[in-house]
C-alpha positions in Angstrom: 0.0 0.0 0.0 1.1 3.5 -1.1 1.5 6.2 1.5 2.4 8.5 -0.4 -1.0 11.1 1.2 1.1 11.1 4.5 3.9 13.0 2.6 1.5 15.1 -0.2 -1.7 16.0 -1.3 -2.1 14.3 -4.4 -3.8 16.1 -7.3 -5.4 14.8 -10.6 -5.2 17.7 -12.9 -8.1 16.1 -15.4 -11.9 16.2 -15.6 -12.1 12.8 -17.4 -14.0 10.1 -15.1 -12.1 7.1 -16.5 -8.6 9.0 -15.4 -10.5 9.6 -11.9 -11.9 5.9 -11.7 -8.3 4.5 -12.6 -6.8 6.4 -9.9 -9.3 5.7 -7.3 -8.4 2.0 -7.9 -5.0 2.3 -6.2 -6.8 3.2 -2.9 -4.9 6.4 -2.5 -6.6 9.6 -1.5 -6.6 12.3 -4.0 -8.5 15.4 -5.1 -9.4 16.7 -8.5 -8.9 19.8 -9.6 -9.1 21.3 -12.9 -7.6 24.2 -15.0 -8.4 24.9 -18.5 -5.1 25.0 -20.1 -4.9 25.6 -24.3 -4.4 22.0 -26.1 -2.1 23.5 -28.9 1.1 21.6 -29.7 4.5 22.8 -31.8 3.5 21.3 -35.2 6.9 19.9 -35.5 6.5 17.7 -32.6 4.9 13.7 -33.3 3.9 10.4 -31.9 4.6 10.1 -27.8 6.3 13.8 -27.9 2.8 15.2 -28.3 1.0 13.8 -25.0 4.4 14.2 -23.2 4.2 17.9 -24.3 0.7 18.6 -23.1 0.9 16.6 -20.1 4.0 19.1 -19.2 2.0 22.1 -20.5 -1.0 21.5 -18.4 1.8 20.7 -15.5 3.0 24.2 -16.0 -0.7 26.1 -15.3 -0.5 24.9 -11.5 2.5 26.3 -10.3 1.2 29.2 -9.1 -1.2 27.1 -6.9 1.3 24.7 -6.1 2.7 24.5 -2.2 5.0 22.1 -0.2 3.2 19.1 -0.2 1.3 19.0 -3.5 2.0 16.5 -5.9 0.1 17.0 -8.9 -0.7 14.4 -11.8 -1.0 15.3 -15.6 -2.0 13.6 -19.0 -2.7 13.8 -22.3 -4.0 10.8 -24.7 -3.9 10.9 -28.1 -4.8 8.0 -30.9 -1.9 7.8 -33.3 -2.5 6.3 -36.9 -1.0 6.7 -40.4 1.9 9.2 -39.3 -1.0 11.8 -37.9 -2.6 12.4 -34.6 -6.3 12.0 -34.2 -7.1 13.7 -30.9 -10.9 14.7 -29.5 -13.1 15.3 -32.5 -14.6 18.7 -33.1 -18.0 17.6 -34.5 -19.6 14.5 -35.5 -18.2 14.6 -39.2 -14.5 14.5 -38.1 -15.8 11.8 -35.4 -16.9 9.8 -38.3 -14.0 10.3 -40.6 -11.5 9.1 -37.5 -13.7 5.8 -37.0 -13.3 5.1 -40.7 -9.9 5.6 -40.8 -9.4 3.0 -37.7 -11.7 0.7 -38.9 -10.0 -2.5 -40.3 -6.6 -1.2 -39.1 -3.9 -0.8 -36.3 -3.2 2.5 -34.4 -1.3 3.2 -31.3 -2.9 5.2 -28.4 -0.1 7.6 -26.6 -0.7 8.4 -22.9 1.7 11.0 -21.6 2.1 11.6 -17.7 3.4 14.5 -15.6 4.2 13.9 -12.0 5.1 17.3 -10.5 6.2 18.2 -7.2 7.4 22.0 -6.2 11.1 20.8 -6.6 10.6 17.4 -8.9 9.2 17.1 -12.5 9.4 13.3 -13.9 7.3 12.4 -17.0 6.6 9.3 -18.9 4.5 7.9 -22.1 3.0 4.3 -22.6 2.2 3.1 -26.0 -1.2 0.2 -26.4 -1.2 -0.8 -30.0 -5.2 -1.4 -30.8 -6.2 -3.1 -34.1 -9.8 -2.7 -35.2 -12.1 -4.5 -36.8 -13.5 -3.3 -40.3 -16.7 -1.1 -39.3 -19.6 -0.5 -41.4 -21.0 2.7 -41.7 -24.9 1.9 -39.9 -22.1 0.7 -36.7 -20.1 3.7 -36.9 -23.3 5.6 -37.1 -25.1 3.9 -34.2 -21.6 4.4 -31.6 -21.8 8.6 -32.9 -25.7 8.4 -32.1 -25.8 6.9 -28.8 -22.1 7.7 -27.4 -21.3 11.0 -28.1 -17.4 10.3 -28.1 -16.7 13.7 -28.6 -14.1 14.1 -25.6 -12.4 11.0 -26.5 -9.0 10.9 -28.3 -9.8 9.0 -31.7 -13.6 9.7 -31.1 -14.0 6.1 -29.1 -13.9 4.9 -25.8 -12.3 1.6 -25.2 -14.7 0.4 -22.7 -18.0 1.3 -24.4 -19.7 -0.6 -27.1 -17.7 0.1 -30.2 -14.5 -1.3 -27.6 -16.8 -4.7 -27.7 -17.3 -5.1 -30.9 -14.4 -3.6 -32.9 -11.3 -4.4 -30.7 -9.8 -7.6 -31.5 -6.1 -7.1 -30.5 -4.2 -5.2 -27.7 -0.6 -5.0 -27.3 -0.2 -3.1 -24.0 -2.1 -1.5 -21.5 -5.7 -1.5 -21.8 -5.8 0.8 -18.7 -3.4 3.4 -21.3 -6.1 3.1 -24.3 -8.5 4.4 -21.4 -6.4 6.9 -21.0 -4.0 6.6 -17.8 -1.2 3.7 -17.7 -2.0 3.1 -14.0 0.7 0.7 -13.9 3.3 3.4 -14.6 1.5 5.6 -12.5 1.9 3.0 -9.5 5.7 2.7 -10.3 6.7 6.6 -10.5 4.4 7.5 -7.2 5.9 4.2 -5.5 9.3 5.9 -6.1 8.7 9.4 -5.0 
């Protein structure tokens, strides 16, 4: 058992519920607090230096608010496929085009993590490769319509529906394609 809350205040720096639910699982106390920090990369940057990046940059938007004992946690996801990034979808259309483009194929999906302290940065990346199964349009259609993955990197959500019937291989961390390794998480907070 961690007891890592005897020395900080641990902080999850992310409004998504699967990050919160993955880190509830470890049985350590934490908090969640949010910032709205701008999601804009370098366009020169690619593949695991993106997540890394934006985990850092959201990172860097609490240290202002940061005392003694807070240890903050950051991350990005993104779904990584044909040399491009395919991060939350802006509107049903781009949704669509994403699941078509994953359908039948293999992507990655790229967590970065931040672990910040007032005197200690360390940050990490995991990398799940997910191969789909070909989707027909009516399928795609029905996941858009009842799902809404519009705050999802690659417009799906491992655990919902389209997870059940179009993932048929994982190499990795399922936790990752969720969108926290939670074994690295473990490690790096076991460590501190």
């Amino acid at each position: 058992m961690l007891t890592i809350s005897d020395h900080y205040d641990l902080i999850l720096a992310s409004q998504s519920p699967r990050r919160k639910e993955l880190l509830s699982g470890l049985g350590i106390p934490f908090k969640v607090q949010v910032i709205d920090v701008d999601e804009s990369y370098p366009t020169d940057i690619c593949g695991h230096d993106i997540p890394i990046y934006l985990a850092k940059k959201k990172a860097a938007a609490y240290s202002e608010t940061m005392n003694e004992n807070t240890l903050l946690i950051t991350a990005d996801t993104i779904v990584w496929h044909a040399g491009k990034v395919f991060n939350k979808p802006k509107n049903r259309e781009q949704a669509f085009e994403m699941l078509q483009e994953l359908s039948g194929n293999t992507h990655e999906v790229i967590t970065g993590v931040c672990i910040t302290s007032r005197n200690k940065q360390k940050s990490f990346y995991d990398i799940t490769e997910v191969r789909f199964a070909s989707l027909s349009e009516n399928e795609i259609n029905f996941y858009l319509d009842f799902y809404k993955p519009y705050d999802k990197a690659g417009a799906y959500g491992v655990q919902e529906w389209i997870g059940y019937i179009a993932v048929n291989h994982i190499v990795g961390s399922y936790f990752n394609v969720m969108g926290l390794p939670i074994h690295k998480v473990y490690e790096e907070l076991k460590n501190w």
